[in-house]
C-alpha positions in Angstrom: 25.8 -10.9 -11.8 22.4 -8.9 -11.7 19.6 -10.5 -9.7 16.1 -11.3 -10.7 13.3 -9.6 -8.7 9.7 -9.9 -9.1 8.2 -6.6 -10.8 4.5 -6.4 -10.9 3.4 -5.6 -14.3 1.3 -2.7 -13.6 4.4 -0.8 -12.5 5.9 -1.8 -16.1 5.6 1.4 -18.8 6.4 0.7 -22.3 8.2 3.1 -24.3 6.0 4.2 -27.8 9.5 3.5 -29.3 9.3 -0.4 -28.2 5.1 -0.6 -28.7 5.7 -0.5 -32.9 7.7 -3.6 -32.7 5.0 -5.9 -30.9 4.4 -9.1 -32.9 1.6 -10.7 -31.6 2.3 -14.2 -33.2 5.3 -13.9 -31.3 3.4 -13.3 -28.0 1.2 -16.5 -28.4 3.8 -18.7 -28.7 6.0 -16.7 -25.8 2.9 -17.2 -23.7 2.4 -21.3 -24.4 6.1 -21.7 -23.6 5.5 -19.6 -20.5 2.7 -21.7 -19.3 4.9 -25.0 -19.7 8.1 -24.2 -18.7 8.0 -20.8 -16.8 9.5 -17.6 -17.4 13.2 -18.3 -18.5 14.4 -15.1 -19.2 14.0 -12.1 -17.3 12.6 -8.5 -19.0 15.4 -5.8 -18.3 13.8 -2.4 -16.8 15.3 0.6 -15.4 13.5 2.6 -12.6 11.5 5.8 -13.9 9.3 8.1 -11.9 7.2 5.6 -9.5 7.2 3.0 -12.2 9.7 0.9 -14.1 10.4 1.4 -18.0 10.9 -1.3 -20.1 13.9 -1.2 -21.6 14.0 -4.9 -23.0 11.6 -8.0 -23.5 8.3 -6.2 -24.3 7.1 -9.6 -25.7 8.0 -11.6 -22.9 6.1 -8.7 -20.5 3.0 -9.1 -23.5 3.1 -12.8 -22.8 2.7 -13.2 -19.0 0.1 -10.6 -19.1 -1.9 -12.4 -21.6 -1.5 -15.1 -18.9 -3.3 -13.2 -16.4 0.2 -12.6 -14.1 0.8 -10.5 -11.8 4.0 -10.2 -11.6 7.3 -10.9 -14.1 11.2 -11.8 -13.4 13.0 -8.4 -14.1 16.6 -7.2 -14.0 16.6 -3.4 -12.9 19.4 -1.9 -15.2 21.1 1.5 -15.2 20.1 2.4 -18.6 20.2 5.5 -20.5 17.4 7.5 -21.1 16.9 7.9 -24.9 
């Protein structure tokens, strides 16, 4: 099983490729399930040059930083570059 570490999201860099798909309805209601019940699923990032790239969960990462987190529960993959 992979384990969750805490990423800080200023280390996070988003593909262009995952940035079109951002729903920001989505987001809000990410957030307000992240406030009450805390992050339940962990973003999956691989580790790129002095930063992590996102591979999945961009609205999950969109949500905790529109809480004002510092950090988010990640699973560092071996991905692929595409």
């Amino acid at each position: 099983m992979l384990k969750e570490v805490p990423v800080p999201i200023a280390e996070v860099y988003v593909p262009a490729r995952l940035r079109g798909t951002l729903d920001p309805a989505r987001v809000e209601t990410l957030a307000e399930d992240i406030l009450e019940n805390g992050q339940q699923t962990a973003i999956s990032v691989r580790k790129g040059d002095k930063r992590y790239v996102l591979v999945s969960g961009l609205h999950r990462l969109e949500a905790c930083k529109a809480l004002g987190e510092v950090t988010i529960k990640a699973i560092i993959v071996r991905a692929r570059q595409f």
